[in-house]
C-alpha positions as CSV (number, residue, x, y, z in Angstrom):
1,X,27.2,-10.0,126.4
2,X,30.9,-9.4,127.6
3,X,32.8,-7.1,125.7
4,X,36.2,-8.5,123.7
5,X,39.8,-7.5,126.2
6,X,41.7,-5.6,123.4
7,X,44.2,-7.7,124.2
8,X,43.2,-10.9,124.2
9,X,44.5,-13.7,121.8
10,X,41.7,-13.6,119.4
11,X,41.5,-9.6,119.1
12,X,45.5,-9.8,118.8
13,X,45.2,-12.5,116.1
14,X,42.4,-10.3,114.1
15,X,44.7,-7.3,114.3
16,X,47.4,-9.2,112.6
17,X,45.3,-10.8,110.2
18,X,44.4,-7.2,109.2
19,X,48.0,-6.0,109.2
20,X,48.7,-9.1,106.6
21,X,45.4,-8.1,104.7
22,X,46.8,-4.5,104.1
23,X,50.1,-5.9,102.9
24,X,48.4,-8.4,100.2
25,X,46.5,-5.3,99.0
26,X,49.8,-3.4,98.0
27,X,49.1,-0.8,100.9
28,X,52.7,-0.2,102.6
29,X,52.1,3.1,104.1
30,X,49.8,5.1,106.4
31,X,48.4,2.0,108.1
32,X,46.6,2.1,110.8
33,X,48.5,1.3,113.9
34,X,46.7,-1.4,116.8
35,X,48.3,0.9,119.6
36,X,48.1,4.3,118.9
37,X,45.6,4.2,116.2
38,X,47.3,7.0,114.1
39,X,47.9,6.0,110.5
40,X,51.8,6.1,111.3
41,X,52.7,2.1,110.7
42,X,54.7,1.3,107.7
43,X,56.0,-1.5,106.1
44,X,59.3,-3.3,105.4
45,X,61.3,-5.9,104.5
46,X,64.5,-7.9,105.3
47,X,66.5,-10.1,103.0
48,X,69.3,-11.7,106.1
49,X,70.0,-14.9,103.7
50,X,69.8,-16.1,100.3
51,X,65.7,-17.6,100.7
52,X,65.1,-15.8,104.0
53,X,62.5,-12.8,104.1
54,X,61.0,-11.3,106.5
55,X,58.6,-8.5,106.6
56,X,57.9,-5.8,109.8
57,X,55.3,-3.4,110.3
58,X,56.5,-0.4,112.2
59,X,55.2,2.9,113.5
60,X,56.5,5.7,114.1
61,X,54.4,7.0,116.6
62,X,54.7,4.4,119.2
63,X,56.8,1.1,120.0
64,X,54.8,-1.0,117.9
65,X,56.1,-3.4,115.7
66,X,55.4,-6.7,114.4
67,X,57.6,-8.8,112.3
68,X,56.6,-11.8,110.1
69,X,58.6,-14.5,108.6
70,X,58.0,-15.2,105.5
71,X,58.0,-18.6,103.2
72,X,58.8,-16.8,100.3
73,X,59.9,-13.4,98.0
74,X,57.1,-10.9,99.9
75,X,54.9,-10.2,96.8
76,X,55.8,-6.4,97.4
77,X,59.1,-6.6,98.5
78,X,61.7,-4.0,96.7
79,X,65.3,-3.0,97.5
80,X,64.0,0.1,98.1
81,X,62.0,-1.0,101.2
82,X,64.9,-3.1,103.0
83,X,65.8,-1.4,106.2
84,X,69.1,-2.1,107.3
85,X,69.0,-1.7,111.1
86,X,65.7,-4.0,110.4
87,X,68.1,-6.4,108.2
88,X,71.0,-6.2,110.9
89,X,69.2,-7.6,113.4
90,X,67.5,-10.2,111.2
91,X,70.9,-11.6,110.5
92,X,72.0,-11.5,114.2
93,X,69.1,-13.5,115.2
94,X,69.6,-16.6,112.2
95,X,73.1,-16.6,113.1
96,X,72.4,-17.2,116.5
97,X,69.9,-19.4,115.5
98,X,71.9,-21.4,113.9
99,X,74.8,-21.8,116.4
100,X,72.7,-22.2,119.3
């Protein structure tokens, strides 16, 4: 039987869906990271518009990151977890989003 690419869509999907899993379950920190595999990836949160959310995963050990967009107020989202480069950028993109 072939083994799975690491990289293939439906490994990359799984590690996302396990990302997502860890976030639902109120774990923000120490998360294991799909590159580097050091518990280094944490999560955060952007607030760019009044209804808009987004939440990134980042480590700090590599270049990962993965950002999602989200439908609603993340469950876990504080003020105390909003990055502002994070946020910065999250308004650059809808404005250009919207003027495009």
């Amino acid at each position: 039987m072939p083994q799975e690419d690491s990289q293939s869509p439906k490994n990359d999907l799984i590690v996302r869906m396990s990302l997502l899993r860890m976030l639902e379950s109120g774990i923000l920190n120490s998360i294991e990271c799909p590159q580097c595999h050091r518990h280094s990836v944490s999560v955060w949160f952007t607030h760019p518009q009044v209804n808009e959310y987004r939440t990134w995963f980042i480590c700090t050990e590599c270049s990962f990151e993965m950002r999602v967009q989200n439908s609603e107020k993340p469950l876990h989202y504080t003020e105390d977890r909003v990055d502002a480069r994070l946020e910065t950028y999250d308004v650059d993109v809808l404005r250009k989003k919207r003027f495009s």
